[in-house]
N, C-alpha and C positions, 0 to 999 in steps of 0.2 A: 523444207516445205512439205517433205510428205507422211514429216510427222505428225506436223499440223490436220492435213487431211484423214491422217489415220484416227486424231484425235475428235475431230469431226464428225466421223464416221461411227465410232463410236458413242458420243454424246447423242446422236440422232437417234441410237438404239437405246441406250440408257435412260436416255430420260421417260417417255412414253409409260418404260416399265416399270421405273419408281414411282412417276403417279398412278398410276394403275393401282398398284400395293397402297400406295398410301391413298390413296379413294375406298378401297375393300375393306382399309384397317377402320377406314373412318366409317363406315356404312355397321361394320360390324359393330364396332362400340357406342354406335348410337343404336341399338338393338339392347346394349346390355347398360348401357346408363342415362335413361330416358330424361333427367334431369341436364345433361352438356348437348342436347341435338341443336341447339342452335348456335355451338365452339364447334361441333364436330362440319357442320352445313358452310361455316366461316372457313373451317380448314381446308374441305372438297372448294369450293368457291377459289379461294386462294393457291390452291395448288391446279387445277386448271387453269387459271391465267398465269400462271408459274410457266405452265409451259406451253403456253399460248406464246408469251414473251421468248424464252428461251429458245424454242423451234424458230420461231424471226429471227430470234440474233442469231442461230447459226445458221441458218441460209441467207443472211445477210453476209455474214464470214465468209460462208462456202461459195456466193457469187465474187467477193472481193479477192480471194485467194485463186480464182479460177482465173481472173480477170488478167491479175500478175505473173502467172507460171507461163 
């Protein structure tokens, strides 16, 4: 079980910070290829509710695991 939580613990940190980068990447390249700004507006779009969902599922995890220990 407390690999589980380590792996939890983990995912809460990582993820924030790949969207982060891939929001930056995307901001960037819509600066240098003005013809994709509205693939690159799709991709930011899409990876905020990536981890909009994500952060819920693991604090849904993180309460169910808490719940059983």
């Amino acid at each position: 079980m407390e690999e589980v939580r380590q792996l939890i613990a983990w995912l809460l940190w990582i993820l924030p910070v790949a969207t982060a980068v891939n929001i930056v990447y995307c901001i960037i390249a819509m600066n240098v290829d003005q013809d994709m700004v509205q693939s690159y507006k799709k991709r930011i779009r899409n990876a905020v509710f990536f981890l909009v969902i994500a952060e819920t599922a693991m604090g849904l995890v993180n309460v169910i695991a808490g719940y059983y220990s």
